[in-house]
C-alpha positions, 0 to 999 in steps of 0.5 A, spaced: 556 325 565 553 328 572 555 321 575 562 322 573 563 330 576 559 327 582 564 321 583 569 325 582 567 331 587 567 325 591 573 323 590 577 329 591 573 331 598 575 324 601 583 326 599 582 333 602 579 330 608 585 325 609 590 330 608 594 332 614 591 338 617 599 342 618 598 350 618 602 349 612 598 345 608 589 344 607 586 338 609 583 336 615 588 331 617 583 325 618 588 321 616 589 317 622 581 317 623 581 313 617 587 308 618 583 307 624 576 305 621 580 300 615 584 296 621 578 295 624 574 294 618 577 290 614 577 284 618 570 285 619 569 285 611 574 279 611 569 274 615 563 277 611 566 274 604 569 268 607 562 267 610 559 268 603 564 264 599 562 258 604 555 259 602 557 259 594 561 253 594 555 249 598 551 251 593 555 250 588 555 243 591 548 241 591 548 244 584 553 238 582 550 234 586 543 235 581 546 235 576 549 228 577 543 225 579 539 229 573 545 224 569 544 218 572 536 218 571 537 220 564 542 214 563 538 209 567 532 212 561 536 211 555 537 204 559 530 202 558 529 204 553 534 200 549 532 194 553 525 196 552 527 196 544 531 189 544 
């Protein structure tokens, strides 16, 4: 419960301080600050998933390729076994 009070106070200082900072309305009028900030984040944020979506399919490709060769050695022993049992 404290965590949801705590998000939401949050939440609601981030909108106030985005708010436009007019005389006739509250806020800090940060808006054009955090506009700002996104526009050079996002790519940054862009490069950083697609470096880590890089690293997954390359693991995710060694884990294929073990599991294949883990296929192979179990046919090639069931092979040999049933050419040991003949």
């Amino acid at each position: 419960m404290k965590s949801l009070i705590i998000g939401l106070l949050i939440i609601g200082a981030a909108i106030f301080a985005v708010l436009p900072a007019a005389p006739d309305s509250f806020g800090l009028g940060w808006g054009d600050d955090v506009l700002a900030f996104l526009r050079g984040g996002i790519p940054v944020v862009a490069i950083l998933i697609g470096i880590i979506a890089i690293f997954i399919g390359i693991a995710d490709m060694k884990d294929r390729a073990e599991a294949r060769a883990e296929a192979r050695a179990e046919a090639q022993k069931e092979d040999e076994n049933k050419n040991q049992a003949s």
